[in-house]
C-alpha positions as CSV (number, residue, x, y, z in Angstrom):
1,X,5.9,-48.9,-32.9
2,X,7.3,-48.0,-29.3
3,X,8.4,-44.2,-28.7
4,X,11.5,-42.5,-29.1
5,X,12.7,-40.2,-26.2
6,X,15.7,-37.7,-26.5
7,X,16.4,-35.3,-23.6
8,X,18.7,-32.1,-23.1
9,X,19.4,-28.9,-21.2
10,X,18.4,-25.6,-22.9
11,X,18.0,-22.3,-21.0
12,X,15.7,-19.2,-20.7
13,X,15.6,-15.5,-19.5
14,X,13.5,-14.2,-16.2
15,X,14.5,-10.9,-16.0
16,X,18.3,-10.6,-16.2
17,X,19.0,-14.0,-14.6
18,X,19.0,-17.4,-16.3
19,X,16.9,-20.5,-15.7
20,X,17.7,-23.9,-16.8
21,X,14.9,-25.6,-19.1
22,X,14.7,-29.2,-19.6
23,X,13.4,-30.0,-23.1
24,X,12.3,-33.4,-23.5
25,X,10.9,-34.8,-27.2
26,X,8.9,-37.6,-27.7
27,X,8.6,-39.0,-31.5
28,X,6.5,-42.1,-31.9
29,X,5.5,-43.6,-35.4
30,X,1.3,-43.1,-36.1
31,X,-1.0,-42.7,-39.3
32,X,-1.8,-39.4,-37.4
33,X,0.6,-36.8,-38.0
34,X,1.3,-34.1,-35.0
35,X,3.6,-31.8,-33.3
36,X,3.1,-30.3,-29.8
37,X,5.2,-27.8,-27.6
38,X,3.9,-28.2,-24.4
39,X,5.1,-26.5,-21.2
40,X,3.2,-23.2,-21.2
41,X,4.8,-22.1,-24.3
42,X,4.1,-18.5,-25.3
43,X,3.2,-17.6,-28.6
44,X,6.7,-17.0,-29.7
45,X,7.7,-20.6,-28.8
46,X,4.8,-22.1,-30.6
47,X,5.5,-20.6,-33.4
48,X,9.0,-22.7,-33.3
49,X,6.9,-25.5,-34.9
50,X,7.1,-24.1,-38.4
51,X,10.7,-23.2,-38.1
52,X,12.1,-26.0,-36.5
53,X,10.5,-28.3,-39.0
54,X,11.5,-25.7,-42.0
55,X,15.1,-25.8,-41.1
56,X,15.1,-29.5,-40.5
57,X,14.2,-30.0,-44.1
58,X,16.1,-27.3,-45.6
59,X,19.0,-28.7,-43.6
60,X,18.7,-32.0,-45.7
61,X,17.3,-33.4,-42.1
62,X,14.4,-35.9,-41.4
63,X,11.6,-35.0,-39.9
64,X,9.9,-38.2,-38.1
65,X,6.7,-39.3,-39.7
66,X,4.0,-39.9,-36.6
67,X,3.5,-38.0,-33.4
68,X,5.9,-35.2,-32.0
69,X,5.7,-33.8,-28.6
70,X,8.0,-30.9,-27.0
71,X,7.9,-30.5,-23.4
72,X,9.8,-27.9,-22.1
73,X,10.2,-28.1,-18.1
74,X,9.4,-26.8,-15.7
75,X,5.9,-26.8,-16.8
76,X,4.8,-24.0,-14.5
77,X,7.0,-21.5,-15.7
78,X,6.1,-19.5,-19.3
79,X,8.6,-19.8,-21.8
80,X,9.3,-16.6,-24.5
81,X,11.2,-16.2,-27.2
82,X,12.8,-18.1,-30.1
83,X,16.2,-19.2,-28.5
84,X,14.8,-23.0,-27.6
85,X,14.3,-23.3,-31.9
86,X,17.5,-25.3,-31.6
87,X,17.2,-27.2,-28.9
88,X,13.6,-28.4,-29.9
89,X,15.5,-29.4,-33.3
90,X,18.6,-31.3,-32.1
91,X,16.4,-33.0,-30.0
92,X,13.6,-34.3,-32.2
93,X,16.7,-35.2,-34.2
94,X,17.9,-37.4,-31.5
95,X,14.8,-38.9,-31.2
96,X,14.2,-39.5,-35.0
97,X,17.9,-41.6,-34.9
98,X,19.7,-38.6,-36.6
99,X,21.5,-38.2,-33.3
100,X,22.7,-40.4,-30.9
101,X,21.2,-39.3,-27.1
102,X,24.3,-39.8,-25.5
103,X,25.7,-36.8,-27.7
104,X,23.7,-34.5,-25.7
105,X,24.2,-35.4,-22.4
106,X,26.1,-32.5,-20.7
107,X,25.3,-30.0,-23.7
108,X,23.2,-26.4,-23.3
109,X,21.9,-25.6,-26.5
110,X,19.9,-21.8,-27.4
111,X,19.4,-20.4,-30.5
112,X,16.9,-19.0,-33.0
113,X,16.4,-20.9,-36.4
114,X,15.4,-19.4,-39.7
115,X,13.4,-21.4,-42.4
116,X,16.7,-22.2,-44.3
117,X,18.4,-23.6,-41.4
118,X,20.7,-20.5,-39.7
119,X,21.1,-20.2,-36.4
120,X,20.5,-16.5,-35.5
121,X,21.4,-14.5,-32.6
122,X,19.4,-14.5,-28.9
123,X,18.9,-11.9,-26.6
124,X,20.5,-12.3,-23.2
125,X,23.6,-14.4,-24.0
126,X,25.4,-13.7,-21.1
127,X,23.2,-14.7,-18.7
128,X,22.3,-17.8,-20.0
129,X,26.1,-18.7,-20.4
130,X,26.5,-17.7,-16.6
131,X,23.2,-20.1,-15.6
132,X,24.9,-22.9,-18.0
133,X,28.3,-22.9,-16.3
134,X,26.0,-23.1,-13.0
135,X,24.4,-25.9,-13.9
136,X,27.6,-27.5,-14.7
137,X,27.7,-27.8,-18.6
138,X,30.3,-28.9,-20.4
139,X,30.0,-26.9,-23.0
140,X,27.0,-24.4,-24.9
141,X,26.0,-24.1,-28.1
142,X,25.2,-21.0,-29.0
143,X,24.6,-18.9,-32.0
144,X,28.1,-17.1,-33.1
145,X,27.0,-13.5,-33.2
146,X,26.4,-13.7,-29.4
147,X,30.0,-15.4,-29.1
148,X,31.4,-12.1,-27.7
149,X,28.9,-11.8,-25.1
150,X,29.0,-15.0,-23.6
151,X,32.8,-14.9,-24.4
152,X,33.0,-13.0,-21.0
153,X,31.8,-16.2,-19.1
154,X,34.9,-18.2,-17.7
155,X,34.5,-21.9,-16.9
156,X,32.8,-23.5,-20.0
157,X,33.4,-24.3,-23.4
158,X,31.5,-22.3,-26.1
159,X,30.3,-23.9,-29.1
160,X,29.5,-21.3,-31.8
161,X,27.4,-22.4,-35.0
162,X,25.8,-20.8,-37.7
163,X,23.6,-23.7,-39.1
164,X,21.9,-26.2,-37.8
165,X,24.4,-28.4,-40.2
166,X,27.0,-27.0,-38.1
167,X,25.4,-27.7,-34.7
168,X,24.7,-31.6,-35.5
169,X,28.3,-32.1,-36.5
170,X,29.7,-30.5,-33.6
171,X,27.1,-32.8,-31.3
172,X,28.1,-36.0,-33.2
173,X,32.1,-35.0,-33.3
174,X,31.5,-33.8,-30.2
175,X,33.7,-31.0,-30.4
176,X,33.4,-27.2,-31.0
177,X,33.6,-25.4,-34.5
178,X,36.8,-23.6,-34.7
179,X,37.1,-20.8,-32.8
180,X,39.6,-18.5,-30.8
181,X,38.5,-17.1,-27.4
182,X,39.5,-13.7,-27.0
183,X,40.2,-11.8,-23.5
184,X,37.4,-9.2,-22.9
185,X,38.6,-5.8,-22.8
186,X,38.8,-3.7,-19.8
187,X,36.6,-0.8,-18.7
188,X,38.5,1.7,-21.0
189,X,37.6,6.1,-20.4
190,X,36.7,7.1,-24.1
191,X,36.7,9.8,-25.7
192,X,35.0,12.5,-24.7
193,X,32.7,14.3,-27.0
194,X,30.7,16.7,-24.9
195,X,33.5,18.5,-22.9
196,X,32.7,20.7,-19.3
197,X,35.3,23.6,-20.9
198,X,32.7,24.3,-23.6
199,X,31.0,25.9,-20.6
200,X,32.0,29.2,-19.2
201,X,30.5,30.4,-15.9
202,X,27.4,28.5,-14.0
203,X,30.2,27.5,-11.4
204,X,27.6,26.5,-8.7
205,X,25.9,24.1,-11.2
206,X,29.4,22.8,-12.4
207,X,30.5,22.1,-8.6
208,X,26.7,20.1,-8.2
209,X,27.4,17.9,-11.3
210,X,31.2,17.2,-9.5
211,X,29.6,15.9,-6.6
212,X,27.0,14.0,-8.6
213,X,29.6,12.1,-10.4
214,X,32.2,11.6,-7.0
215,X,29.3,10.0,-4.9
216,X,26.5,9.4,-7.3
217,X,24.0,12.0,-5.6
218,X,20.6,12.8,-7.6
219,X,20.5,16.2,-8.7
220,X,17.7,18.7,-9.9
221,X,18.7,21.9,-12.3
222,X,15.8,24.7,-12.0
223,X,16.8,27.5,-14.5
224,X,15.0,29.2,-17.6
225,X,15.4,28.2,-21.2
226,X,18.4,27.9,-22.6
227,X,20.6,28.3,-19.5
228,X,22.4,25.4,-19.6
229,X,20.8,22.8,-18.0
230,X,20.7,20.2,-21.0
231,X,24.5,20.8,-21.8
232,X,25.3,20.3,-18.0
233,X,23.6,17.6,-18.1
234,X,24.8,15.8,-20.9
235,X,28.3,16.2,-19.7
236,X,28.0,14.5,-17.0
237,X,29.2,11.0,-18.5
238,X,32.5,12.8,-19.1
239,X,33.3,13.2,-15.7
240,X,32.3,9.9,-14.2
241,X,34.6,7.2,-12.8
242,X,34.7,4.3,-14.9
243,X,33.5,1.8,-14.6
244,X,34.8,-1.2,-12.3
245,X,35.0,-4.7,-13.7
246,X,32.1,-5.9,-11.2
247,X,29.7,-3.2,-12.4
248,X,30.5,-3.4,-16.2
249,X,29.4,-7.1,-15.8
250,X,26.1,-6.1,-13.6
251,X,25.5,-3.4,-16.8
252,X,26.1,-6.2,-19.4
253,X,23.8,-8.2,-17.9
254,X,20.8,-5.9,-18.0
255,X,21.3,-4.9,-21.9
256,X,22.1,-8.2,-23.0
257,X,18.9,-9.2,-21.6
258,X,17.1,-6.3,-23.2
259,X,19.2,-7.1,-26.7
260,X,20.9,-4.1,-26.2
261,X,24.4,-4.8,-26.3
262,X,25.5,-3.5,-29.5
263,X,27.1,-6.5,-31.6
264,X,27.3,-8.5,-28.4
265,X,30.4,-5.8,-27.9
266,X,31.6,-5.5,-23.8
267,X,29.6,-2.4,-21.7
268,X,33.0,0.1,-21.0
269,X,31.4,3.1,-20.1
270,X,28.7,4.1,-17.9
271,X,25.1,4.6,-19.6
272,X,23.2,7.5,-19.9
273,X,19.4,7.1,-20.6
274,X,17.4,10.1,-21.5
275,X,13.8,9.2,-22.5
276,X,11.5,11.3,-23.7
277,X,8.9,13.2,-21.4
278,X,6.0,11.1,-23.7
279,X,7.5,7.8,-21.5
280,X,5.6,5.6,-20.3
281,X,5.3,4.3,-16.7
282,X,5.8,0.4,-18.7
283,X,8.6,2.4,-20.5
284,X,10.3,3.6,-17.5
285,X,10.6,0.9,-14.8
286,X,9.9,-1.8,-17.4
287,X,7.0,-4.3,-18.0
288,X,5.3,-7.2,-20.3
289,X,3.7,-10.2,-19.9
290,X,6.9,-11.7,-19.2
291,X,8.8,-8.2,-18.0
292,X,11.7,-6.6,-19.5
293,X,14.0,-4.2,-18.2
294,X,12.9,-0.5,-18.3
295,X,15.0,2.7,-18.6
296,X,15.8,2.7,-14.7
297,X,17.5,-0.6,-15.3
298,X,18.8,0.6,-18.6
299,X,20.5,3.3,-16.8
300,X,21.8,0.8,-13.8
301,X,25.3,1.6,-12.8
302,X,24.7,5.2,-14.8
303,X,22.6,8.3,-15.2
304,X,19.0,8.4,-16.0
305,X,18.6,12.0,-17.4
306,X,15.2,13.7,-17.7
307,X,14.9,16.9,-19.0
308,X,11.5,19.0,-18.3
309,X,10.6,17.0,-15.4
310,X,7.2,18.4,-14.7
311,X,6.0,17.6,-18.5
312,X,6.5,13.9,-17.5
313,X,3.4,12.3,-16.0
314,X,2.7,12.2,-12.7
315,X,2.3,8.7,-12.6
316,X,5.9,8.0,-14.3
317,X,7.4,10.4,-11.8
318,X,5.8,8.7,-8.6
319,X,7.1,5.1,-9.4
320,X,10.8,6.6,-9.7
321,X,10.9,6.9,-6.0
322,X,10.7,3.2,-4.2
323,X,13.6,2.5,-6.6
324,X,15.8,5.5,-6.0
325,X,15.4,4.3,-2.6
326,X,16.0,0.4,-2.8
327,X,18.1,0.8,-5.9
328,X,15.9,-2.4,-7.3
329,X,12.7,-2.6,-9.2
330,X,10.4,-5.8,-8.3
331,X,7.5,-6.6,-11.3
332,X,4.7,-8.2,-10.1
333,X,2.8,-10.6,-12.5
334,X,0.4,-13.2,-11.9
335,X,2.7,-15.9,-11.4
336,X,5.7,-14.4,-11.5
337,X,7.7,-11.1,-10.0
338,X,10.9,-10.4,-11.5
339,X,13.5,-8.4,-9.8
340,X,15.4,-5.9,-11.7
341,X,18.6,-4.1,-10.6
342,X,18.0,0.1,-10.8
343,X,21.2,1.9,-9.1
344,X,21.6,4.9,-11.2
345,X,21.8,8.9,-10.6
346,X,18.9,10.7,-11.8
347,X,19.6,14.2,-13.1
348,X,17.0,16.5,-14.0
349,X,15.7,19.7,-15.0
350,X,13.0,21.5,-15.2
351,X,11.8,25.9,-15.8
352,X,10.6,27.7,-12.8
353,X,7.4,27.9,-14.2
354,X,5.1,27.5,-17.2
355,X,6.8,30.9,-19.0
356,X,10.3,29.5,-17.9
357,X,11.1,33.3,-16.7
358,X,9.6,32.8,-12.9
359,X,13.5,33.2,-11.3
360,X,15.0,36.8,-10.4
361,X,13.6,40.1,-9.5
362,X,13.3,40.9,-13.4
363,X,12.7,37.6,-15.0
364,X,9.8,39.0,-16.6
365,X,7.2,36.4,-15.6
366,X,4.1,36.6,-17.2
367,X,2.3,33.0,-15.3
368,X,-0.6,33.5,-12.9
369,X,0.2,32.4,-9.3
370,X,-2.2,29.6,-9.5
371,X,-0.7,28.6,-12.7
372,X,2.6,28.5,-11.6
373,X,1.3,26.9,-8.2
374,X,0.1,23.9,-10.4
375,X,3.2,23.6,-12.5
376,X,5.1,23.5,-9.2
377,X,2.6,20.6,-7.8
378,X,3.6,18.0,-10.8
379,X,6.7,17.6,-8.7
380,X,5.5,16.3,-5.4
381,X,7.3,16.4,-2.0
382,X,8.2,12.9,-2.1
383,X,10.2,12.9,-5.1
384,X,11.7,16.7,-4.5
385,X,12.9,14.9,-0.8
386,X,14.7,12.4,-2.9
387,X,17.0,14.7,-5.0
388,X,20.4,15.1,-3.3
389,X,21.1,18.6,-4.8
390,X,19.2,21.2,-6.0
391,X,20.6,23.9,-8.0
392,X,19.7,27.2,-10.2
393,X,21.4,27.7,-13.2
394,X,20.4,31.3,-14.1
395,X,20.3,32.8,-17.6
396,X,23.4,35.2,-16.6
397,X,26.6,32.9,-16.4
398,X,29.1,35.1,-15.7
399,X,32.8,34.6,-17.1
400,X,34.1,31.8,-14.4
401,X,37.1,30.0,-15.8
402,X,36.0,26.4,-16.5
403,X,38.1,23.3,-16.4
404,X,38.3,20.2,-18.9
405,X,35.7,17.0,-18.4
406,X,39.2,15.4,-18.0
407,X,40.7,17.0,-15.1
408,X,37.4,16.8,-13.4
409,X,37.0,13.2,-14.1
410,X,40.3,12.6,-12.2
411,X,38.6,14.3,-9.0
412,X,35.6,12.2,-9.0
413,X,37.4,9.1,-9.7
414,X,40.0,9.8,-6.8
415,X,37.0,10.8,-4.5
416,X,35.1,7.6,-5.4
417,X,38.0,5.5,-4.3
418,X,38.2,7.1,-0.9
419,X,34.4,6.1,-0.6
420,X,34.8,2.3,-2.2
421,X,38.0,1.9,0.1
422,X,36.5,3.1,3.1
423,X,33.1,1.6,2.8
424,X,32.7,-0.1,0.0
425,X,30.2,1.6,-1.6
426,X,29.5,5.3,-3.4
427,X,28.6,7.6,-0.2
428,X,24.8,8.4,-2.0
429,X,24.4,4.5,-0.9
430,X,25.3,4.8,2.7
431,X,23.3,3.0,4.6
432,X,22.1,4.6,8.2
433,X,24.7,2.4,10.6
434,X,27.0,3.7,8.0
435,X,26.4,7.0,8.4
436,X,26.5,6.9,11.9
437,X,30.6,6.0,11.7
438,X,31.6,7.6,9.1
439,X,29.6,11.1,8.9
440,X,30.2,12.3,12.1
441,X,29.6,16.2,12.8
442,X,31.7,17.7,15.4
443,X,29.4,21.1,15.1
444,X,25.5,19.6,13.9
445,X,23.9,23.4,15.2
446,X,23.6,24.4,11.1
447,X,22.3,21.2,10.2
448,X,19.5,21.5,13.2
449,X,18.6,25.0,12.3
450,X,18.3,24.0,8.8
451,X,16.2,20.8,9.8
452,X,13.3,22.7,11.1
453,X,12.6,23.1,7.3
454,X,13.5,19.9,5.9
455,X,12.5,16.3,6.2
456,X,14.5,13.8,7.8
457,X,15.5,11.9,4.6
458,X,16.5,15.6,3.3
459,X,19.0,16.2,6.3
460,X,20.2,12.0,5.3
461,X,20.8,13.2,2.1
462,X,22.2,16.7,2.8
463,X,24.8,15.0,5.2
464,X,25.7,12.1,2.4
465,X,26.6,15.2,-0.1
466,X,29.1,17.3,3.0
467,X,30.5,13.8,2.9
468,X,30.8,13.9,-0.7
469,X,32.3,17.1,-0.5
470,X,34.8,16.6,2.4
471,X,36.1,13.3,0.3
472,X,36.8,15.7,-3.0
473,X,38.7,18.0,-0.6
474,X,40.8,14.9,0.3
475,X,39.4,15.5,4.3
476,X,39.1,12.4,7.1
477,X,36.2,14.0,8.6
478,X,33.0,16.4,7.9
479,X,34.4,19.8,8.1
480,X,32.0,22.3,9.0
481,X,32.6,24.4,5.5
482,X,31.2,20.8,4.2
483,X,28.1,20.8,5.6
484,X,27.2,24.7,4.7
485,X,28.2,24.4,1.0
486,X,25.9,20.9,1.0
487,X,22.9,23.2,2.6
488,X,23.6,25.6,-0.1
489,X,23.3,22.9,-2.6
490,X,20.5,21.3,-1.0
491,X,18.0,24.4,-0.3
492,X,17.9,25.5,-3.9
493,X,14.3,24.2,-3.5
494,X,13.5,27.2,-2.1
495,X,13.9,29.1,-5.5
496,X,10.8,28.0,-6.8
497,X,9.1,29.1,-3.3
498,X,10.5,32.7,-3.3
499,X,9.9,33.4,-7.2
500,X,6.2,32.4,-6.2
């Protein structure tokens, strides 16, 4: 008996961006019964034998007697995950005669299929809607509980189903289920929960977390326990601009991938990611055999927060600084390297030493000099020369008035639109010929005498923050009251070196 062909479009994850995958199924009639998936299939995907052929049944479906191969192209690339169950089904149906062919021409398909024949939700919905309106689809089928998700894609029709019942009917009707589209919701400021007023005093470390959120500048809290630093810290969310609709779509596609968005709900406010100092370097900037995102891209577009820096290996540490740099993370596999976006603020705090009483004449400090020399050292040079800001927040706060998250919020939000209308991007991005226009320093003799003690990316950096700072003030240019408080903010470094 001659072979039966069926071909159709289904689609898989690299990263954050889609791919299309051509999934081709032969079925030909022979004493010797078989099913293949070939393609470099992971295990995942091989595994889709046993479900596909489970839901066919339970579906009240034929499965052809004989031969059946899958071959999911390109052949080069590895496949993972269970979202081409229901392509691999609707196309060993079409080549069994329970479809016609022609019903899938123009059709994406991805989903995951139980033994009973429900079509279950898939990670990274909104990316593969994106690469299917690319591609030029006419319409996806797609599980329904990633319906919101892909929802946000203009441009294509959305089938949702919940069966594999459902799915047939709506390829050989050729029409969707019945559904209404709703408008995504826009970026939205939430409540806030953890409010800056809760805090009295610490007014230096208050001012740094401003500038943080106005220009997205990385900053480092040094104080003793139970200062403040973890409260500052986690009120920083409060009093960041919201999110724009651009950068809530970048964010959406970086959890959806990771099958993080929760309910397939829209991204409204920034993220905050604090992992644990137990991390791991995988855990951090992501990994796998086929790599997913890590906490740096978790925190994309938001603040990665961690608290006791120097308990953190020194291996974690060192790979945060190409990407606080490039603002990307590049994976390197054998025959693939994925590209991850990684534009977030790092905040992050750590005790003066071991004891956590090395700061001020009558801290009290019990630590050995070499032992606070070699708490000191887990926080190399590099990664100290890549912190915009750094503060001490002392035991003794003082009695300083404090404002709302709110009315702080509205600062940073109007500062960050002077930077975004002006150049287009937050001023801790500026790039060098950027700098060079619109940083210019009528007076640079305190920025000289304080560059005999700092590297050049520190004096970058230092000027970025007095630009920050002159933007908050509502000022054209740099004044020089600018550049001394972003010193000030900047040399904090030197607390560690004069409690030692």
């Amino acid at each position: 008996m001659p072979s039966k062909l069926a071909n159709l479009h289904s689609f898989g994850l690299l990263g954050i961006r889609g791919y299309t995958v051509r999934v081709e199924v032969e079925a030909s009639e022979t004493s010797l019964m078989t099913f293949r998936i070939v393609g470099l299939p992971d295990t995942t995907v091989s595994e889709s034998r046993e479900r596909v052929r489970c839901a066919i049944h339970a579906s009240g479906f034929h499965f052809p007697a004989g031969r059946v191969v899958v071959n999911l192209a390109p052949a080069d690339v590895r496949k993972e995950g269970p979202l081409f169950d229901l392509p691999i089904a609707a196309g060993i149906l079409a080549a069994s005669k329970g479809l016609k062919p022609r019903s899938l021409q123009g059709i994406g398909m991805v989903g995951e299929l139980s033994l009973d024949g429900q079509v279950r939700a898939v990670r990274g919905a909104l990316s593969l809607a994106m690469q299917a309106r690319q591609e030029g689809m006419r319409a996806l089928v797609l599980p329904l509980d990633n319906i919101a998700e892909a929802s946000l894609v203009d441009g294509i029709d959305l089938w949702p189903v919940q069966t594999l019942t459902e799915a047939v009917e709506a390829l050989r009707k050729s029409a969707a289920p019945s559904w209404t589209r709703s408008e995504p919701p826009l970026p939205v400021i939430a409540p806030v929960d953890a409010d800056l007023i809760d805090i009295r005093g610490l007014w230096r470390a208050r001012r740094a977390l401003e500038v943080a959120a106005a220009g997205g500048h990385n900053l480092l809290m040094i104080g003793p326990p139970g200062s403040g630093k973890t409260m500052l810290a986690h009120r920083l969310s409060g009093i960041m601009p919201p999110l724009t609709p651009d950068e809530a779509l970048e964010v959406m596609q970086v959890h959806s991938a990771a099958g993080r968005l929760a309910n397939g709900q829209p991204v409204t406010e920034r993220p905050f990611r604090a992992p644990h100092h137990t991390a791991s370097t995988g855990g951090i900037v992501g990994g796998g055999s086929v790599p997913r995102p890590g906490e740096i891209s978790l925190a994309h577009k938001g603040v990665l927060f961690m608290d006791e820096l120097p308990e953190f290996p020194r291996s974690v540490l060192e790979v945060l600084r190409e990407p606080l740099e490039s603002c990307q993370v590049s994976l390197a596999r054998a025959s693939i390297t994925i590209t991850f976006p990684a534009d977030f603020l790092l905040v992050a705090c750590m005790n003066p030493c071991p004891c956590g009483h090395g700061m001020g004449e009558d801290a009290g400090c019990k630590c050995q000099r070499t032992a606070r020399m070699r708490y000191r050292a887990r926080i190399s040079g590099p990664l100290l020369d890549r912190m915009d800001m750094i503060v001490e927040v002392p035991r003794d706060h003082g009695d300083d008035p404090s404002e709302t998250s709110a009315a702080v919020r509205v600062r940073a939000t109007a500062a960050r639109a002077r930077q975004m209308q002006r150049q287009g991007r937050p001023n801790a991005r500026l790039r060098l010929a950027e700098m060079r226009q619109h940083c210019v320093i009528d007076d640079p003799g305190l920025l000289t005498a304080a560059a005999r003690t700092m590297s050049a990316r520190s004096v970058d950096r230092v000027i970025r923050v007095a630009r920050t700072l002159a933007d908050l003030a509502g000022c054209e240019q740099i004044e020089p009251e600018h550049l001394q408080n972003a010193l000030h903010l900047r040399l904090g470094e030197h607390i560690l070196d004069a409690a030692w």
